[in-house]
C-alpha positions in Angstrom: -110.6 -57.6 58.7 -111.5 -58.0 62.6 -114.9 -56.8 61.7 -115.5 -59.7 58.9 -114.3 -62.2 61.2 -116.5 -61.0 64.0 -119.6 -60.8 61.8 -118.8 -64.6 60.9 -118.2 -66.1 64.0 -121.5 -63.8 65.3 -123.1 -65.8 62.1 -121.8 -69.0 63.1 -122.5 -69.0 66.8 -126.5 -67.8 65.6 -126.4 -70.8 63.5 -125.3 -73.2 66.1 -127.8 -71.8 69.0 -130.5 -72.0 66.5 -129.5 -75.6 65.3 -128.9 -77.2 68.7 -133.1 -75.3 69.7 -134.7 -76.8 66.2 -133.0 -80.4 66.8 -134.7 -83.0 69.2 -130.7 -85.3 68.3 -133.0 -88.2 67.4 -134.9 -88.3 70.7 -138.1 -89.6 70.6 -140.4 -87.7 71.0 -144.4 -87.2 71.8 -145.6 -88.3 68.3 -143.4 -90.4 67.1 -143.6 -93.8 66.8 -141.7 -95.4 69.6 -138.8 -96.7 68.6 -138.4 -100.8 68.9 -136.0 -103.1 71.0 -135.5 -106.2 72.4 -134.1 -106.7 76.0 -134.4 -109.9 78.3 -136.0 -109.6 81.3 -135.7 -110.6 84.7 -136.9 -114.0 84.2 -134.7 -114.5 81.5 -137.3 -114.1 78.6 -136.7 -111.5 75.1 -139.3 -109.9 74.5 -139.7 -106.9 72.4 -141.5 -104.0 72.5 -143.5 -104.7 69.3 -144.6 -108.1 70.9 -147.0 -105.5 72.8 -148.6 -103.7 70.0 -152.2 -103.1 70.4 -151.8 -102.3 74.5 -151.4 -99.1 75.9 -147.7 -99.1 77.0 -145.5 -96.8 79.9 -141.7 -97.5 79.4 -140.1 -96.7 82.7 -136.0 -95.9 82.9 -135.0 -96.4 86.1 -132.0 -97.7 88.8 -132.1 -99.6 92.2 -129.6 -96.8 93.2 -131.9 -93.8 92.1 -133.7 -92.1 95.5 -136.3 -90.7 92.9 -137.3 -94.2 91.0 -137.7 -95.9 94.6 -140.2 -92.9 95.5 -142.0 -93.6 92.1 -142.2 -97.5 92.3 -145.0 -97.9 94.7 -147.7 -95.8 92.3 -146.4 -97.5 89.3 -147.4 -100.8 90.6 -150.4 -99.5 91.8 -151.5 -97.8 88.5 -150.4 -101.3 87.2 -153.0 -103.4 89.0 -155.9 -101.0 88.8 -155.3 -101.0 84.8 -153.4 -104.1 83.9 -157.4 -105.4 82.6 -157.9 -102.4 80.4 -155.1 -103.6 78.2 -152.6 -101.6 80.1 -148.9 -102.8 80.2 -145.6 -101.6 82.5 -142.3 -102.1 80.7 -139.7 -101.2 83.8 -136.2 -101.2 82.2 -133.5 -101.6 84.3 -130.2 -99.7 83.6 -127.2 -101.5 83.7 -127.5 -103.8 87.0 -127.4 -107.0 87.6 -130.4 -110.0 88.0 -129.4 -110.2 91.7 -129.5 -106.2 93.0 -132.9 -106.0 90.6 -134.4 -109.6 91.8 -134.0 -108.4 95.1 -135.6 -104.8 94.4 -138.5 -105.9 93.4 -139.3 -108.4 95.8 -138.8 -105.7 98.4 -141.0 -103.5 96.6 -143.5 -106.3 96.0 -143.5 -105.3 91.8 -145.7 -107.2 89.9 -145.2 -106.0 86.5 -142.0 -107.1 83.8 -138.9 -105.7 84.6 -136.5 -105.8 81.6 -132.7 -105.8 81.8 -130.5 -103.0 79.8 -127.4 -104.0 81.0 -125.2 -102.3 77.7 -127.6 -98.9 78.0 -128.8 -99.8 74.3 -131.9 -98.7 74.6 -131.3 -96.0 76.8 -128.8 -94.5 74.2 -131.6 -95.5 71.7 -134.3 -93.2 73.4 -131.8 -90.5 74.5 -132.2 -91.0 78.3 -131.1 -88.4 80.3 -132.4 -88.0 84.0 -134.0 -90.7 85.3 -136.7 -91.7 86.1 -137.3 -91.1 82.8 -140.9 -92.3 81.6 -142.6 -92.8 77.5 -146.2 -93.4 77.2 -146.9 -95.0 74.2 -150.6 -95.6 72.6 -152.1 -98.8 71.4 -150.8 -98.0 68.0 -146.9 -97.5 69.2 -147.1 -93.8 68.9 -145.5 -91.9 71.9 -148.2 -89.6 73.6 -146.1 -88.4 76.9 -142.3 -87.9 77.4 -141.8 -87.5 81.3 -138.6 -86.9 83.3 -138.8 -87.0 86.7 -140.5 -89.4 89.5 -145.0 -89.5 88.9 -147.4 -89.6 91.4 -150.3 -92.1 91.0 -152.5 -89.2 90.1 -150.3 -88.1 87.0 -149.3 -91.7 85.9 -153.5 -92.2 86.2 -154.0 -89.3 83.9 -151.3 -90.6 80.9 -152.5 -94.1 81.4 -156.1 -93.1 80.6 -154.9 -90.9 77.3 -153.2 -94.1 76.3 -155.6 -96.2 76.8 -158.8 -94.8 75.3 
């Protein structure tokens, strides 16, 4: 009898490893259409993310209070300007702050690009964020091409912005 019952929970323990490796849990995912939202940004406008089909879109997760988003900032609004003409947009959404902390942010930082407020992490629980800075690059046609956790260099974010782009 102890055999049988070891066998089965050997079984069911297999069974769970192998579900929990074959399942992305509803993330999105590179190839996948990304996923649509509306969120107001910092100027008080909703906007969604299919208002921006046809440009080649990065969505970037990220906090005033996260060391590794402040390192990033800088080379995202940098890619930003030297793209923004080749149909390139930068939708930086905010997790669960305030207009004030964020306003004051990016002032500081001298950003340039929309920032959009997730105050109830909606869309982070839509997209499954985890770390952050957590970053989607997303083609003219709204298919995700690049999932990225983790702070980018301008180099990197250079090289995803031209695979969206062309």
């Amino acid at each position: 009898m102890r055999r049988i019952l070891l066998l089965c929970l050997v079984g069911l323990v297999g069974y769970a490893i192998y579900q929990v490796s074959t399942d992305t849990g509803g993330k999105p995912v590179e190839g996948d259409e990304a996923p649509n939202f509306t969120l107001t940004t910092l100027d008080g406008k909703q906007m969604s993310l299919s208002d921006l089909k046809g440009k080649a879109v990065m969505l970037n997760f990220w906090g005033t209070w996260c060391p590794p988003c402040k390192t990033e900032m800088p080379a995202i609004q940098q890619a930003y300007m030297m793209n923004k003409n080749r149909g390139f947009v930068v939708v930086s959404i905010n997790i669960r702050e305030n207009e004030l902390p964020v306003s004051n942010f990016a002032k500081q930082m001298g950003l340039t690009f929309p920032i959009w407020m997730d105050k109830e992490r909606e869309v982070v629980k839509q997209y499954k964020i985890g770390p952050i800075p957590s970053s989607f690059f997303i083609n003219r046609e709204g298919v995700i091409e690049k999932r990225i956790e983790g702070p980018l260099q301008l180099s990197q974010l250079q090289y995803f912005i031209n695979q969206i782009i062309s």
